[in-house]
N, C-alpha and C positions, 0 to 999 in steps of 0.2 A: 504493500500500500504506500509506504514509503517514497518506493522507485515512483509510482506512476502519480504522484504529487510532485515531487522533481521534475518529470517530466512533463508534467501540465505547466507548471513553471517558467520552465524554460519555452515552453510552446508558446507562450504566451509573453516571452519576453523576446524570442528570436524574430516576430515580425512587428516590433516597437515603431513607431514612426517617430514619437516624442516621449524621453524622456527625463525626469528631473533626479539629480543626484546632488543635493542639501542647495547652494546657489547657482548650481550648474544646468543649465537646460542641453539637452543634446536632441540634436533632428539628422532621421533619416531620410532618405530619396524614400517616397511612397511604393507601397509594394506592389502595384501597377507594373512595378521599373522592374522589382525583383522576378515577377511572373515575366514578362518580355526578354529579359537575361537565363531564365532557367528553361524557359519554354521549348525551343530546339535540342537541347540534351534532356527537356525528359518526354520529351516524344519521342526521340529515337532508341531511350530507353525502356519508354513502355511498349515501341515498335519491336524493341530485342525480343520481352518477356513474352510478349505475343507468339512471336517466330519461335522460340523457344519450345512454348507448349504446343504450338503446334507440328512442331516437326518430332517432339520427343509421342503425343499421341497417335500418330499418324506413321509411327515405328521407323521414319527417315532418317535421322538423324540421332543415336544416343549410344549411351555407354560413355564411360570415362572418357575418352577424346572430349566428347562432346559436351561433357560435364566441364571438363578444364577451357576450352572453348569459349562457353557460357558465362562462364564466373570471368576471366580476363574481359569480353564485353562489358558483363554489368560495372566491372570496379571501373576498367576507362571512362564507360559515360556516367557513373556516377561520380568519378573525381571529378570531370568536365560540369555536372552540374554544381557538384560543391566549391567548383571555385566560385564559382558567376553568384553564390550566395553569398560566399566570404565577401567575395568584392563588394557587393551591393551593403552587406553590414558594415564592411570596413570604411565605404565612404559615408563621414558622420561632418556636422556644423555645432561647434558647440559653442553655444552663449553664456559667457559669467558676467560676473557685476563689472568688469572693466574692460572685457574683451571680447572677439567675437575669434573662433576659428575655422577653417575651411580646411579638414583634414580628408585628404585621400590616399589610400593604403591598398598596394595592389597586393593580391596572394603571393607570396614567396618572393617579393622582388622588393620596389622601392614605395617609400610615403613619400609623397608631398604635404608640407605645412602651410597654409597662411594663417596670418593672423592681423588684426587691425586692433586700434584700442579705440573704446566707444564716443571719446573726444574726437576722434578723426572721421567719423562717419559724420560724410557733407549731407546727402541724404538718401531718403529708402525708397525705394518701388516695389511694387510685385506685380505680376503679370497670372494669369492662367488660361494656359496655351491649348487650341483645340477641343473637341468635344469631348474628349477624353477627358480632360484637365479640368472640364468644367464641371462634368456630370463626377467624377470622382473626386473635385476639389483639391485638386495640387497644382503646384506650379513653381513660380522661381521668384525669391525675393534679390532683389538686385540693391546693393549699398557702394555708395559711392564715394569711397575713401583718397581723398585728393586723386592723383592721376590715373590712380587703379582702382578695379574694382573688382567687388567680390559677390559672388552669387552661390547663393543658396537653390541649386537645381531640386527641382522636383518635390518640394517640399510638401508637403499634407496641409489644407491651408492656409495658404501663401498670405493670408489678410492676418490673421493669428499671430502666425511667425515676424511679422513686419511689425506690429503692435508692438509683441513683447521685447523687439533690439528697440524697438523705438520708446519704452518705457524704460528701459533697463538704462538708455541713452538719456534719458531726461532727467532719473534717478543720481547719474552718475556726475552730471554737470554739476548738481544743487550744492 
């Protein structure tokens, strides 16, 4: 009972869009993003498990070869799906009381950091792009930190997100 509490848990914490840890807020890309990133590896994955049961009831294809076969398939396109999750969790925006950051983190390879502090944010927009973005409510908060700028893609939404740097912004002036 334990395990599968844990596992509700986590089930519930692995497709998070926002959230707060004591004055830190952190935003994901909407799971829209992650279903479009996962979608190609687990179709071809659940295209495997299909072919599989079919060729192993239809007596074509089995016995160990086939068995060893199977399992190399599923662990490939399931790494292939599990990175495109990593990635998707690893690209986070996190808000504190004085700073904003835009961290992207590829599987196995390199992060990128930015960061701005909330005195230098000139000002905020947000945007929600296509039908998709409108009827699921995401989109991208764009902040405009002197020459550069920093965007919060895909965010869950984008009117929310824009409030709270722009509250935490006016907080931080006083």
């Amino acid at each position: 009972e334990q395990s599968q509490k844990g596992f509700l848990l986590w089930l519930r914490n692995a497709l998070k869009m926002r959230y707060e840890e004591g004055d830190q807020i952190t935003y994901r890309k909407h799971w829209f993003i992650l279903i479009k990133k996962t979608l190609i590896p687990g179709v071809v994955n659940l295209g495997l498990l299909l072919t599989a049961f079919y060729t192993y009831s239809q007596g074509i294809f089995g016995g160990l070869n086939a068995i060893l076969l199977w399992s190399v398939l599923f662990l490939v396109t399931g790494l292939w799906w599990l990175y495109h999750y990593v990635d998707w969790r690893n690209d986070i925006y996190v808000l504190t009381l004085d700073k904003i950051f835009d961290i992207e983190r590829k599987p196995l390879t390199r992060e990128e950091k930015r960061e701005a502090s909330l005195a230098n944010i000139l000002s905020l927009e947000n945007a929600r792009i296509g039908i998709i973005g409108i009827l699921l409510n995401f989109g991208t908060v764009t902040l405009n930190v002197g020459n550069e700028r920093l965007t919060f893609d895909y965010v869950f939404n984008p009117v929310q997100v824009q409030y709270e740097i722009s509250d935490r912004m006016y907080a931080f002036l006083k």
